[in-house]
C-alpha positions as CSV (number, residue, x, y, z in Angstrom):
1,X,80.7,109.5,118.1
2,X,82.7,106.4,118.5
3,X,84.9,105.8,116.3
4,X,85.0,102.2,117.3
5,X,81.8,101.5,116.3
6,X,82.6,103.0,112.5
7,X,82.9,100.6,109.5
8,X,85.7,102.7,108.5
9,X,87.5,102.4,111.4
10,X,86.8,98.2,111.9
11,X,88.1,98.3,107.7
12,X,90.8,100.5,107.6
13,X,92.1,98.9,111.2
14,X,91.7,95.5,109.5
15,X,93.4,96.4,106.5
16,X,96.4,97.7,108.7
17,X,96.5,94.5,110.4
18,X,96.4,92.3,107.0
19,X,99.1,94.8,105.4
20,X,101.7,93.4,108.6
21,X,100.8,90.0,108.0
22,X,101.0,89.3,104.3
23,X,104.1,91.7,104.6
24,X,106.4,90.1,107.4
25,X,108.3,88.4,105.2
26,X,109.6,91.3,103.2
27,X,113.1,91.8,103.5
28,X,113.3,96.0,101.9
29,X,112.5,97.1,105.6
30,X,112.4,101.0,104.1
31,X,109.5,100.0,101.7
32,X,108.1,97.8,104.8
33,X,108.0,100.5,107.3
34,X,106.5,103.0,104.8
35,X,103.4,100.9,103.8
36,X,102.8,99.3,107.4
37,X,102.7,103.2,108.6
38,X,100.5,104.4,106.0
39,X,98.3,101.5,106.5
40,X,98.7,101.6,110.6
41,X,98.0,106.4,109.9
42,X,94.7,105.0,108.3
43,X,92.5,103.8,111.4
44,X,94.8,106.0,113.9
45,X,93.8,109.3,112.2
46,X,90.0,108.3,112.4
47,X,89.9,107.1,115.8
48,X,91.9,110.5,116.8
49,X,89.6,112.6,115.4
50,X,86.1,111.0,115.5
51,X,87.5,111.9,119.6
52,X,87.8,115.9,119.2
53,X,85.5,117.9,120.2
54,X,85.1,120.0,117.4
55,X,84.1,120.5,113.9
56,X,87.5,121.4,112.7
57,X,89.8,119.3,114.6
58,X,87.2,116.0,113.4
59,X,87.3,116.7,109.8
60,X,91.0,117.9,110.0
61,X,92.1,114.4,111.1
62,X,89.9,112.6,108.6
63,X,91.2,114.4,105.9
64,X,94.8,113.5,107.0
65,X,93.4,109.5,106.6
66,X,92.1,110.3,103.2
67,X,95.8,111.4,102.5
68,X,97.2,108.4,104.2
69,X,94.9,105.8,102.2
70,X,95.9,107.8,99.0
71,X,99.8,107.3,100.0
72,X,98.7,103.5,101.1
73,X,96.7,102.8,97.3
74,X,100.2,104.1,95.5
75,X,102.9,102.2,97.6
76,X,100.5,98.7,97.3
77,X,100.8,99.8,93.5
78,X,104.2,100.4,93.3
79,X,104.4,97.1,95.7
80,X,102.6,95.0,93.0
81,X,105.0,96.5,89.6
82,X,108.1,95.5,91.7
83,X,106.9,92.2,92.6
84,X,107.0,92.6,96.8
85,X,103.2,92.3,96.8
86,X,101.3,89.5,94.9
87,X,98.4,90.3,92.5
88,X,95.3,88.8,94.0
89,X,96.1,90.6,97.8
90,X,97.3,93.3,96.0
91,X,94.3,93.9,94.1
92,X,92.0,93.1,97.5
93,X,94.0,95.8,98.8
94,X,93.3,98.7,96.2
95,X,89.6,98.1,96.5
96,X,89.9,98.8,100.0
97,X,91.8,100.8,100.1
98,X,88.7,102.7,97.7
99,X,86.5,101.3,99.8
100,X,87.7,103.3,102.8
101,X,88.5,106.4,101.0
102,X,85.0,106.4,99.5
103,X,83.3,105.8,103.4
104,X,85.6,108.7,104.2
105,X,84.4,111.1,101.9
106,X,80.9,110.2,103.1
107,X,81.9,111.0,106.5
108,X,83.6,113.8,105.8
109,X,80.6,115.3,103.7
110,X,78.4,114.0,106.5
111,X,80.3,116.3,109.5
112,X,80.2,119.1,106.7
113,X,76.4,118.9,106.2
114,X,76.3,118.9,110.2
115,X,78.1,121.4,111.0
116,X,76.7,124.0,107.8
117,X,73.3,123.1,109.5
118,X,74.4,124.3,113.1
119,X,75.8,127.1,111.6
C-alpha cells in the first residue's frame, strides 16, 4: 500500500509541518525539538511501515505512531498550561492529533482483520 496516498499520512505530515511553523519562534529549544520530533515520528513511522513487507513489521511501526501522537497530544497540552502554545492552535492540534490516532487504530485494526483472515 502506499502510504502516500493515506489520509493519515497527508494529516499527520501536515500537522508536522504546522507544528514547525506556529513553533519557530519559540525560544525553549529543548521543549522545541521534543514536540517538532514527535510531531515530524508521526508521518515517518507510517510511511516506514505501510513500506514493509510484512504483517508484523506494518503494524509494528504504526503502533510506534500511535505512541508518538500520544507523546505529541501531552507536550501540545503541557505547551498550552505554560503558555508556549496559544489556545485556539492548540486546541486544533489535540483534535488532530485524535483525529490521527483514531485513523490509526482503524488501520491498525484493518491490517489485523487482514492478516487473521490469511491466517
Amino acid at each position: 500500500m502506499n502510504f502516500e496516498k493515506l489520509r493519515v499520512w497527508k494529516q499527520s505530515a501536515r500537522l508536522s509541518a504546522e507544528l514547525y511553523k506556529g513553533l519557530r519562534e519559540l525560544k525553549d529549544f529543548g521543549f522545541h525539538s521534543q514536540i517538532t520530533r514527535s510531531g515530524l515520528s508521526i508521518p515517518s513511522n507510517i510511511a516506514e511501515g505501510m513500506s514493509r513487507f510484512s504483517y508484523k513489521d506494518k503494524r509494528h511501526f504504526l503502533v510506534i505512531a500511535r505512541g508518538s501522537c500520544a507523546e505529541l497530544r501531552t507536550q501540545i497540552y503541557i505547551g498550552i498550561d505554560i503558555g508556549y502554545i496559544d489556545g485556539l492552535p492548540g486546541r486544533e492540534w489535540l483534535q488532530e492529533t485524535r483525529d490521527i490516532s483514531a485513523m490509526l487504530h482503524g488501520l491498525i485494526t484493518s491490517l489485523d482483520n487482514e492478516q487473521s483472515i490469511e491466517s
